[in-house]
BALOBA-1460 file (C-alpha; in Angstrom, 3 decimals):
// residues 302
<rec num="1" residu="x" x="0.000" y="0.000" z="0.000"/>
<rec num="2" residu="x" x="1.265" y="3.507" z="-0.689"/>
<rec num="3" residu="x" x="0.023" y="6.879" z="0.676"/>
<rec num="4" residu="x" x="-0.780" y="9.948" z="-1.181"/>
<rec num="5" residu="x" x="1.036" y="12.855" z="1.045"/>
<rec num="6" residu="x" x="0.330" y="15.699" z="-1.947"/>
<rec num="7" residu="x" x="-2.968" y="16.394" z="-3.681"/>
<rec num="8" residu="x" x="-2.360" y="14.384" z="-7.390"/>
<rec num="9" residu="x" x="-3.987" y="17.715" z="-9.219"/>
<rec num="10" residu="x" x="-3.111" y="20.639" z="-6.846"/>
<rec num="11" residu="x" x="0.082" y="19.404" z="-5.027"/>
<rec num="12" residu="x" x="-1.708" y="20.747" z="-1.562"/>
<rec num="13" residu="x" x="-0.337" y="18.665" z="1.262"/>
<rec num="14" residu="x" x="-4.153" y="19.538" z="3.203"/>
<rec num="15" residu="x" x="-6.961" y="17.678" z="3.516"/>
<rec num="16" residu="x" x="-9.425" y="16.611" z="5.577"/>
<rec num="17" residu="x" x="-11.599" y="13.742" z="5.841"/>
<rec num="18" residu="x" x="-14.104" y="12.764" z="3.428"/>
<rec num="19" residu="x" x="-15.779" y="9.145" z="3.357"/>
<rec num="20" residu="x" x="-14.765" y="5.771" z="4.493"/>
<rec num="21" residu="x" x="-15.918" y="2.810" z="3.233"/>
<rec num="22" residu="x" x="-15.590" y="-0.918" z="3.983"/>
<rec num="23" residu="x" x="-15.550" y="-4.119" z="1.642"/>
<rec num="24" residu="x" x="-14.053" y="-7.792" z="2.329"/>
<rec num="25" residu="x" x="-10.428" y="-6.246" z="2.295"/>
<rec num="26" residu="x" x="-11.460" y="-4.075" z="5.057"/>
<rec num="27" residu="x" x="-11.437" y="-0.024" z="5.083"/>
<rec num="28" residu="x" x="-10.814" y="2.526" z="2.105"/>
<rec num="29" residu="x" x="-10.319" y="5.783" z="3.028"/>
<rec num="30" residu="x" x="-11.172" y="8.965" z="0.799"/>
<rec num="31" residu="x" x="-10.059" y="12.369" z="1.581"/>
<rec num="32" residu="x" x="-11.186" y="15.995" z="-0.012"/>
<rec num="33" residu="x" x="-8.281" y="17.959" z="-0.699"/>
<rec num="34" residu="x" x="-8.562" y="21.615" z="0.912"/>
<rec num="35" residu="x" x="-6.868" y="23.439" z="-1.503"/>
<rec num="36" residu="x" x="-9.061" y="21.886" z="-5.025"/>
<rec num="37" residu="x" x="-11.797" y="19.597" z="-3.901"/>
<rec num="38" residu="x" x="-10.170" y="16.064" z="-5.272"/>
<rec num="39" residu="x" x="-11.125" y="13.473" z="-3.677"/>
<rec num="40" residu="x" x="-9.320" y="10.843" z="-3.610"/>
<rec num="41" residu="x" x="-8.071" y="7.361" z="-1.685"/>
<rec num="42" residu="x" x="-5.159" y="7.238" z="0.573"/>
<rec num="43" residu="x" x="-4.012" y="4.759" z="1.415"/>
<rec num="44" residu="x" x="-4.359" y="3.069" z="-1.826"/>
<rec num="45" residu="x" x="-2.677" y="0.341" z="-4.001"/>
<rec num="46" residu="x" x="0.708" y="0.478" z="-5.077"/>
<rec num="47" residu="x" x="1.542" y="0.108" z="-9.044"/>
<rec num="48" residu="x" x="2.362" y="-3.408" z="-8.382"/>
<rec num="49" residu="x" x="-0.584" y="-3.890" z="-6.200"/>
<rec num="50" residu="x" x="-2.815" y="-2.332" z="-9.072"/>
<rec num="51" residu="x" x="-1.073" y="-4.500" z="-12.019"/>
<rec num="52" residu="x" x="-2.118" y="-7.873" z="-10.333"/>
<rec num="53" residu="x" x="-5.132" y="-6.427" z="-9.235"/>
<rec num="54" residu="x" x="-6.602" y="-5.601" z="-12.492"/>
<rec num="55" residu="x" x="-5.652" y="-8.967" z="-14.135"/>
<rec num="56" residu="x" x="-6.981" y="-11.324" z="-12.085"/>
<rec num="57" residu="x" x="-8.978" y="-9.834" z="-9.059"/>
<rec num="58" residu="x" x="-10.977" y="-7.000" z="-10.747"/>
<rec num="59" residu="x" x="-13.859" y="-8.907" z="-12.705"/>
<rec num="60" residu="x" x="-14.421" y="-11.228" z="-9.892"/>
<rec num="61" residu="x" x="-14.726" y="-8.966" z="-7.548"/>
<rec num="62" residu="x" x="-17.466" y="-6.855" z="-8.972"/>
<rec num="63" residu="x" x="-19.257" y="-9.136" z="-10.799"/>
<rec num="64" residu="x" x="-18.130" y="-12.128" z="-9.617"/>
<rec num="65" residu="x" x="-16.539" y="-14.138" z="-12.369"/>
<rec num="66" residu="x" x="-13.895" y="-13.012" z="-14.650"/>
<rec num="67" residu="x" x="-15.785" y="-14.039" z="-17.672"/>
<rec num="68" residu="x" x="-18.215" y="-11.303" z="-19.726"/>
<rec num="69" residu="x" x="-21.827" y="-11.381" z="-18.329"/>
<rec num="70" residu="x" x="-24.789" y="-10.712" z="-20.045"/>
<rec num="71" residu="x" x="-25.477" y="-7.754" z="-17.857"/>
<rec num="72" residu="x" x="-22.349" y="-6.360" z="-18.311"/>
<rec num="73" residu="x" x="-22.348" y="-6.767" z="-21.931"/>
<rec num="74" residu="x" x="-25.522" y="-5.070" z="-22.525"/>
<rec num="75" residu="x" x="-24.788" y="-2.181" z="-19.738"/>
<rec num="76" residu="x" x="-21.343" y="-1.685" z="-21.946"/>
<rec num="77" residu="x" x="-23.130" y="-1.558" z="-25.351"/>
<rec num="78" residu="x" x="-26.032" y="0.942" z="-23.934"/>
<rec num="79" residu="x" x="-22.845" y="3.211" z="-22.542"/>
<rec num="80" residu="x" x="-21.437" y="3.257" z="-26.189"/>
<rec num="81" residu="x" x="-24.434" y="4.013" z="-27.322"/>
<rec num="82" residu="x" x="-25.528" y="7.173" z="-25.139"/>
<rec num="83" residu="x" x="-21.944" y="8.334" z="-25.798"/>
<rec num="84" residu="x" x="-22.221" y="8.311" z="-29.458"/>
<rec num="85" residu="x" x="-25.512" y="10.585" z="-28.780"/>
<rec num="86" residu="x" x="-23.235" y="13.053" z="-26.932"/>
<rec num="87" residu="x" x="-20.514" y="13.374" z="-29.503"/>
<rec num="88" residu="x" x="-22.472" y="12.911" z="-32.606"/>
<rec num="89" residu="x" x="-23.219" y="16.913" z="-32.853"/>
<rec num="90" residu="x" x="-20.140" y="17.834" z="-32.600"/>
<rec num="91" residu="x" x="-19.720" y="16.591" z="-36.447"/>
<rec num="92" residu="x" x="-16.098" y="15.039" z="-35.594"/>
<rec num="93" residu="x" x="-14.078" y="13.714" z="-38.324"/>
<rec num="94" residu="x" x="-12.533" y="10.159" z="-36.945"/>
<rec num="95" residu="x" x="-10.020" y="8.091" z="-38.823"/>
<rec num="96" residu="x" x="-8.342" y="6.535" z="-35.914"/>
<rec num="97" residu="x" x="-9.890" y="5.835" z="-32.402"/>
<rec num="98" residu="x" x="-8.373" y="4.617" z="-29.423"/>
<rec num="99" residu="x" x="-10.374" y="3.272" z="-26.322"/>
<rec num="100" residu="x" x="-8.785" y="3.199" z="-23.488"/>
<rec num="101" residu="x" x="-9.627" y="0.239" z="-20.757"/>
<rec num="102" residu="x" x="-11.933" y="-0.744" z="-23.904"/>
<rec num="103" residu="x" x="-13.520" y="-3.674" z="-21.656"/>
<rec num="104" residu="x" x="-15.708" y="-6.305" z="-24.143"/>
<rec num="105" residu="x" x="-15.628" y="-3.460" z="-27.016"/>
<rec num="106" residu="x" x="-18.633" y="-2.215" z="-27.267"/>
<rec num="107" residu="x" x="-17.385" y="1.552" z="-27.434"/>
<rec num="108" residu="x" x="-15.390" y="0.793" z="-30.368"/>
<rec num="109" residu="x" x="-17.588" y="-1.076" z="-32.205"/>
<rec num="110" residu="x" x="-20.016" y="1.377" z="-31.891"/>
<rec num="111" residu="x" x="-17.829" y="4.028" z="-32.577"/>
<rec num="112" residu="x" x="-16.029" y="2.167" z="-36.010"/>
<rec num="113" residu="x" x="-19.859" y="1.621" z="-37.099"/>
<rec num="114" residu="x" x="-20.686" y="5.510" z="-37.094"/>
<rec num="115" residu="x" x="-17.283" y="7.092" z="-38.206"/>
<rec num="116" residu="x" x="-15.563" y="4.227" z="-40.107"/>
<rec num="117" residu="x" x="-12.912" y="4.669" z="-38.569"/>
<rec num="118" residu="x" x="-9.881" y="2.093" z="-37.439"/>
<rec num="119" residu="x" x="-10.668" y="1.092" z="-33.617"/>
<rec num="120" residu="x" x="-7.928" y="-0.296" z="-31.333"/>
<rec num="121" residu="x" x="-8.279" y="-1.197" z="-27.832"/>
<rec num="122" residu="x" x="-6.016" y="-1.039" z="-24.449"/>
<rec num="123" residu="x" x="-7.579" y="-3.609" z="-21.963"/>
<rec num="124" residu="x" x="-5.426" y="-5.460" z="-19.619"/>
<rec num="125" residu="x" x="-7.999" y="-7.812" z="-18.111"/>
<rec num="126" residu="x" x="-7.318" y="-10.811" z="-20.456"/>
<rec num="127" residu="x" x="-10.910" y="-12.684" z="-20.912"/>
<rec num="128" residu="x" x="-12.242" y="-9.323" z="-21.939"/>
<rec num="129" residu="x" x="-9.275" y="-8.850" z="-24.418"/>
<rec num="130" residu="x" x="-9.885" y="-12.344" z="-25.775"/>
<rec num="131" residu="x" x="-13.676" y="-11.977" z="-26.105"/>
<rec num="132" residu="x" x="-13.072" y="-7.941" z="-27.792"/>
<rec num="133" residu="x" x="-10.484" y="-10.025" z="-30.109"/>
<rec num="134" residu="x" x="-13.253" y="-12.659" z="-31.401"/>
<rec num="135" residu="x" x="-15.651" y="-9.315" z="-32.438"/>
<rec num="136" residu="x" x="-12.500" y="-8.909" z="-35.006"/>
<rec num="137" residu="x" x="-10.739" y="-5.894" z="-32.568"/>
<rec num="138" residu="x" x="-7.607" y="-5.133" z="-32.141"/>
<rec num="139" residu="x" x="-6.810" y="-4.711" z="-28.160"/>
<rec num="140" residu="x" x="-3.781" y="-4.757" z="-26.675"/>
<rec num="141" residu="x" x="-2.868" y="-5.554" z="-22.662"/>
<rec num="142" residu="x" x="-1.291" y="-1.859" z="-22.344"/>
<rec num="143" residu="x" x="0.351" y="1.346" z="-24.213"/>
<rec num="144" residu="x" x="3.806" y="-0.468" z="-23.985"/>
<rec num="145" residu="x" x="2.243" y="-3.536" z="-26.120"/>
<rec num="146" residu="x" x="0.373" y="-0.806" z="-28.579"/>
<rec num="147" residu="x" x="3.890" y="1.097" z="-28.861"/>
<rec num="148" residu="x" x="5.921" y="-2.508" z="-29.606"/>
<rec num="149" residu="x" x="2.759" y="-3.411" z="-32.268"/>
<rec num="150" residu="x" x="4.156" y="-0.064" z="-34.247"/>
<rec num="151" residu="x" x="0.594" y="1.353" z="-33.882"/>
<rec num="152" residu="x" x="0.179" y="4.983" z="-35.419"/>
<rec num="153" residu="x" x="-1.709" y="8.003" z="-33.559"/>
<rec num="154" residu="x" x="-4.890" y="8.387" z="-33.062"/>
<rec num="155" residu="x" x="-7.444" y="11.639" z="-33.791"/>
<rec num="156" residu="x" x="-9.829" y="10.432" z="-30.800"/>
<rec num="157" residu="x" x="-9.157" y="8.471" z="-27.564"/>
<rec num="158" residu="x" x="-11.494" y="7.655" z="-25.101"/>
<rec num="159" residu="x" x="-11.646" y="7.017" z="-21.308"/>
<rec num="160" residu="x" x="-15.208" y="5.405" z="-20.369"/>
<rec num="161" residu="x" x="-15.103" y="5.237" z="-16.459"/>
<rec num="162" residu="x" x="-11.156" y="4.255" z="-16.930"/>
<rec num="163" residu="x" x="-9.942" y="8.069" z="-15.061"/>
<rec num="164" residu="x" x="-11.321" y="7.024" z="-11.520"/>
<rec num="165" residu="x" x="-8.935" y="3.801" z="-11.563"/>
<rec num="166" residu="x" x="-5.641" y="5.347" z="-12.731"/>
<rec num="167" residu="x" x="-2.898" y="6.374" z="-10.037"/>
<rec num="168" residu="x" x="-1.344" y="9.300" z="-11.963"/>
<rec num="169" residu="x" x="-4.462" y="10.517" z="-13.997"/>
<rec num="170" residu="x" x="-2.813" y="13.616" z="-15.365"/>
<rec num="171" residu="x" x="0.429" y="11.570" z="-16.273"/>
<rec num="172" residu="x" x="-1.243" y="9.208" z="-18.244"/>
<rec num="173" residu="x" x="-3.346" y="11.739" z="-20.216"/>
<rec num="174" residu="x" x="0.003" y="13.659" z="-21.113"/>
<rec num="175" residu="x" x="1.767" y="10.275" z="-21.920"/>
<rec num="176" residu="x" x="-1.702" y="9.430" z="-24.175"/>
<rec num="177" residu="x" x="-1.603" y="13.573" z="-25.768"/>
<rec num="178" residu="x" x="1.922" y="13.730" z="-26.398"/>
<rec num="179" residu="x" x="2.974" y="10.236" z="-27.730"/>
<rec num="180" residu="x" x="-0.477" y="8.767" z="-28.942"/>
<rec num="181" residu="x" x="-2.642" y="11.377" z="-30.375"/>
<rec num="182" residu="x" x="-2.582" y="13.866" z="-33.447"/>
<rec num="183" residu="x" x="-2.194" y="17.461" z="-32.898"/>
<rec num="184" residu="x" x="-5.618" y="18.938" z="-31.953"/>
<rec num="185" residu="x" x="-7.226" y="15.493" z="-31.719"/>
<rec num="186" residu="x" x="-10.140" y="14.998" z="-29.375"/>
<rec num="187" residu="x" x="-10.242" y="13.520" z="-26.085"/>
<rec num="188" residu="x" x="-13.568" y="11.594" z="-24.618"/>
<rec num="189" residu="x" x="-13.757" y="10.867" z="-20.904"/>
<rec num="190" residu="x" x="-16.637" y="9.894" z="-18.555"/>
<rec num="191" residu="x" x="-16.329" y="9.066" z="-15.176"/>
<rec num="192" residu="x" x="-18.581" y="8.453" z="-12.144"/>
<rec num="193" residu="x" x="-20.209" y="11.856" z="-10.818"/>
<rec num="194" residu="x" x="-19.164" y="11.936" z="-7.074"/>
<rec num="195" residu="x" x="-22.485" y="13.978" z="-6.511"/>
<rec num="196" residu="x" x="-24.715" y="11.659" z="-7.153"/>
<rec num="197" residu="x" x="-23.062" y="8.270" z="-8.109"/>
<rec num="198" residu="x" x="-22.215" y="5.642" z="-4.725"/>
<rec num="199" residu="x" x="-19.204" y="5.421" z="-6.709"/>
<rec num="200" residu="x" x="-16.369" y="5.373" z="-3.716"/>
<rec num="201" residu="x" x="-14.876" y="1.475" z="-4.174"/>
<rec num="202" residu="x" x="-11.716" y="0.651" z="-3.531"/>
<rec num="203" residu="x" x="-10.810" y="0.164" z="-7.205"/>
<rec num="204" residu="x" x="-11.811" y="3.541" z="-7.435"/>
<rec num="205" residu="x" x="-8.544" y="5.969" z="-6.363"/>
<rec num="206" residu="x" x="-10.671" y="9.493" z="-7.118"/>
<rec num="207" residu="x" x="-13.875" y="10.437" z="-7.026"/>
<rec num="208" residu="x" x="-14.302" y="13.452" z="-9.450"/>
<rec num="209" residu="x" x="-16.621" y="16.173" z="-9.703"/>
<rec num="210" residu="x" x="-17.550" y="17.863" z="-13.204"/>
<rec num="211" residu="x" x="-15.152" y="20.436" z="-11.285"/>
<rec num="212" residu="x" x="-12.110" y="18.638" z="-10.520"/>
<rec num="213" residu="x" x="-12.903" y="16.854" z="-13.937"/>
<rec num="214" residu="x" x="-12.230" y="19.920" z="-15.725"/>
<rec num="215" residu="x" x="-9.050" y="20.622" z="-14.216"/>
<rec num="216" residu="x" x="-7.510" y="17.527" z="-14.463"/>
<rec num="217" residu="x" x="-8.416" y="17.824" z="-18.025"/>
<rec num="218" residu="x" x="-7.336" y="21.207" z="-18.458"/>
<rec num="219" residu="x" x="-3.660" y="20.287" z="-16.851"/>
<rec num="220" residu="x" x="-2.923" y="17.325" z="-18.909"/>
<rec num="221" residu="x" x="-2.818" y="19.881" z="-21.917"/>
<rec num="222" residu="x" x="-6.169" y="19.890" z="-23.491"/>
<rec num="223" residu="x" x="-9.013" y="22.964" z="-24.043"/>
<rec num="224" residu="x" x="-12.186" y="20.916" z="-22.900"/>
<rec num="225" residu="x" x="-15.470" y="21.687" z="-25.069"/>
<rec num="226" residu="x" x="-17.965" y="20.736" z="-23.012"/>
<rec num="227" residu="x" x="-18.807" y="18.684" z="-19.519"/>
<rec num="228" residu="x" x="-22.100" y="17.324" z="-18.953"/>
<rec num="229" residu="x" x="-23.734" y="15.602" z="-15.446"/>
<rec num="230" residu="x" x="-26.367" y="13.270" z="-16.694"/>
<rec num="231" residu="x" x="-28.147" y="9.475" z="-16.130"/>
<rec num="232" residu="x" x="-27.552" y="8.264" z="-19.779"/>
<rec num="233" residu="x" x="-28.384" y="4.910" z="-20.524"/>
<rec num="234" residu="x" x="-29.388" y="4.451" z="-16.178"/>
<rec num="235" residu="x" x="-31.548" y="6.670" z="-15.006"/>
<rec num="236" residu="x" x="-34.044" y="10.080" z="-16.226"/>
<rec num="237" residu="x" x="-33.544" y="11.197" z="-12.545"/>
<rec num="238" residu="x" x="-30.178" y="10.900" z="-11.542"/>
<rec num="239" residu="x" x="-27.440" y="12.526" z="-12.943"/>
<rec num="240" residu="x" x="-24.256" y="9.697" z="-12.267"/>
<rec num="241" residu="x" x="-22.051" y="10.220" z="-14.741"/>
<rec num="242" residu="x" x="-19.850" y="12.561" z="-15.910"/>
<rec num="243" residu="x" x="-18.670" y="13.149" z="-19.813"/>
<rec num="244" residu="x" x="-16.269" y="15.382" z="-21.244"/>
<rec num="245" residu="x" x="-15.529" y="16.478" z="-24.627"/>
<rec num="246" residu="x" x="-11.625" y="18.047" z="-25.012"/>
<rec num="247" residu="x" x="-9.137" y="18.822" z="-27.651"/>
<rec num="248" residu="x" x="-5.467" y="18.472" z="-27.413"/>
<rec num="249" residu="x" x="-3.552" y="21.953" z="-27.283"/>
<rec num="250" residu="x" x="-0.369" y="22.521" z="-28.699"/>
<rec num="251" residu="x" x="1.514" y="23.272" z="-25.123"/>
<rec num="252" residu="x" x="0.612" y="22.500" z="-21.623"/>
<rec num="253" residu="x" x="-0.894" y="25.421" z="-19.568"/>
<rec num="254" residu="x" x="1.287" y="27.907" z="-18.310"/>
<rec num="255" residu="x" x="-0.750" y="28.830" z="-15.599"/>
<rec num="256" residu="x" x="-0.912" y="25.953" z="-13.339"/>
<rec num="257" residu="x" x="-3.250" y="27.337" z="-10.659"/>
<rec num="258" residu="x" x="-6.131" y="24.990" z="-9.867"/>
<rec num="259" residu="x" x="-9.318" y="26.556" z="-10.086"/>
<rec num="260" residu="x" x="-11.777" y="24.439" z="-8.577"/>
<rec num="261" residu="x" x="-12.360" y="24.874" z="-4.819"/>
<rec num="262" residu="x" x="-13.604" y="22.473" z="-2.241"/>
<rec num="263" residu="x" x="-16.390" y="24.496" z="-0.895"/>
<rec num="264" residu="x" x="-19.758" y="22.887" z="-0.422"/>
<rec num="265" residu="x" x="-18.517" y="19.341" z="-2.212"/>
<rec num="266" residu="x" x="-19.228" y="17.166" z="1.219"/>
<rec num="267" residu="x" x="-22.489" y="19.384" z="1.111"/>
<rec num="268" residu="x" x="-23.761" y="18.275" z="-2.011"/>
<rec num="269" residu="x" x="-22.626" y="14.883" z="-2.130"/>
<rec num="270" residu="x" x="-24.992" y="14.645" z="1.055"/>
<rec num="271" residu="x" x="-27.732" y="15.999" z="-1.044"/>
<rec num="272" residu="x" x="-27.054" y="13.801" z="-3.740"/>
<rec num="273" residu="x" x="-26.904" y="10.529" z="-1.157"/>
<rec num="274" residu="x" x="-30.146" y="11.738" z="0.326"/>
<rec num="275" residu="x" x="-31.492" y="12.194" z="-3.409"/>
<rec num="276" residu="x" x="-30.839" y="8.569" z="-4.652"/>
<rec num="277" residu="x" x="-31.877" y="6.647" z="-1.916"/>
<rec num="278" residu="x" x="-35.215" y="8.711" z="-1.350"/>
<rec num="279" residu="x" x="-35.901" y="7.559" z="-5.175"/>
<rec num="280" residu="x" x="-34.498" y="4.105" z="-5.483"/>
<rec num="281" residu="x" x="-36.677" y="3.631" z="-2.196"/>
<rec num="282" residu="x" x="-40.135" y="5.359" z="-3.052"/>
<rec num="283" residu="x" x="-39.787" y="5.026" z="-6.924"/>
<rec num="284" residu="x" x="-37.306" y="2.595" z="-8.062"/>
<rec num="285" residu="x" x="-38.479" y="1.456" z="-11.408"/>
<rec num="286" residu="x" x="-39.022" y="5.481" z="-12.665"/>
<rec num="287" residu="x" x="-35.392" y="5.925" z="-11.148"/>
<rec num="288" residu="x" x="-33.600" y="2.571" z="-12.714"/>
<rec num="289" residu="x" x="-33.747" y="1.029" z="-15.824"/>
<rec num="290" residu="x" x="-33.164" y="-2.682" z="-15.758"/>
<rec num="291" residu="x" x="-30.738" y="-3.668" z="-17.837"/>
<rec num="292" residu="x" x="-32.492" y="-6.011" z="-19.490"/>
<rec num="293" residu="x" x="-34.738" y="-3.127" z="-20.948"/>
<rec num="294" residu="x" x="-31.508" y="-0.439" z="-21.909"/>
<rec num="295" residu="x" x="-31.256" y="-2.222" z="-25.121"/>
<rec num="296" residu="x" x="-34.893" y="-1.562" z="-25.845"/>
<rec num="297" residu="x" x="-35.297" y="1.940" z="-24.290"/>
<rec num="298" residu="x" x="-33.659" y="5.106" z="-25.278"/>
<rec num="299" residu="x" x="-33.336" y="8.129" z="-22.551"/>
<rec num="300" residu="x" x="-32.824" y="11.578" z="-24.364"/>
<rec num="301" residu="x" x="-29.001" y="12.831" z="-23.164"/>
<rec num="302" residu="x" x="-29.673" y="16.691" z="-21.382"/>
């Protein structure tokens, strides 16, 4: 286990207390950084930790085999889906897309079907590489594999809930801008919204905000078109997710001041608890949609 002594987005060494939580490993600890409002775990998983982790203990653990599920197939495809709703007006011009943590595929199929584009994968959990591989994908175990392979750049990458698990968030998006995409190419990330998703689980080291979102975004070196809290494919009430639509820049900021704040985050994530149970209690099937009915169902994107 390692522990975070520095705020990963503002470098503040304050904090306070946010959320524990407790699984069958025992606690996981959150805190809310004083100087930015990131949230995030500490003590946490070292790299090593994290490696072995998400090859062999991740599936099982949340779904409990390592093997592609039905649910989680169709709960995939329906997030492709509501994500190609979100981008399609922005009238983007794909050639090349890269999906990172790319899971059974479904993003990139989707994504290849509208834009025509040549999809490649990064997914290190090897049943879901193997099934992605059988849909006629090409997914690789990690960037060092894609960079061996001789892969070119890509003009759009994508992060579909991918940001919460990474230990250096802001690294890896630099690594991904400067040696993996085309200047000015676009960036698509969604991640839990703190607010109003449970989302705190110990494979998940941050819990962002469309705030802290932003920033992380901005500091990695691209100008972010829009952010958007919304239910998707899950629910017309709740708004638990977060996607982002960025382009690379040229240069990385020269400013570096943070300018999210954590005032009234603990606040509002109250709110938001108080808001999801009162409606998964009083009105659950207006709240949730089964998964068995996403495929059939479509919820307009705000």
């Amino acid at each position: 286990m390692e522990h975070v002594d520095r705020c990963p987005l503002c470098a503040s060494p304050h904090k306070t207390l946010f959320e524990e939580i407790h699984d069958a490993r025992g606690q996981v600890t959150y805190h809310l950084c004083r100087g930015c409002g990131l949230v995030y775990q500490s003590p946490r998983m070292d790299p090593g930790e994290l490696e072995r982790f998400y090859g062999h203990e991740y599936r099982p653990l949340v779904q409990a085999t390592d093997e592609p599920t039905t649910k989680d197939l169709q709960v995939q495809s329906a997030r492709a889906r509501t994500a190609l709703e979100m981008v399609r007006p922005a009238s983007l011009r794909v050639t090349r897309h890269l999906d990172v943590g790319s899971s059974g595929g479904a993003v990139l199929l989707r994504f290849r079907e509208a834009y025509g584009c040549a999809s490649v994968g990064i997914e290190p959990g090897e049943t879901y590489r193997r099934f992605s591989q059988t849909q006629g994908l090409t997914v690789y175990p990690s960037l060092d594999s894609l960079s061996r392979a001789g892969e070119e750049r890509f003009d759009l990458v994508s992060l579909m809930h991918v940001l919460e698990h990474l230990s250096d968030p802001i690294g890896t998006l630099r690594q991904l801008r400067d040696a993996w995409m085309t200047p000015g190419a676009i960036l698509l990330v969604e991640v839990p919204n703190l607010i109003e998703h449970e989302g705190l689980e110990r494979a998940h080291l941050f819990g962002f905000t469309a705030a802290t979102l932003r920033e992380t975004i901005r500091l990695a070196g691209f100008r972010v078109s829009w952010t958007r809290n919304h239910g998707g494919f899950r629910s017309p009430i709740l708004k638990l997710y977060a996607t982002l639509l960025a382009r690379a820049e040229a240069a990385l900021p020269s400013a570096v001041r943070v300018r999210s704040t954590p005032f009234g985050i603990k606040l509002r994530r109250r709110l938001g608890t108080a808001k999801r149970r009162f409606f998964t209690r009083h009105f659950p099937d207006w709240t949730w949609q089964s998964p068995e009915e996403i495929p059939r169902r479509s919820t307009p994107v705000p």
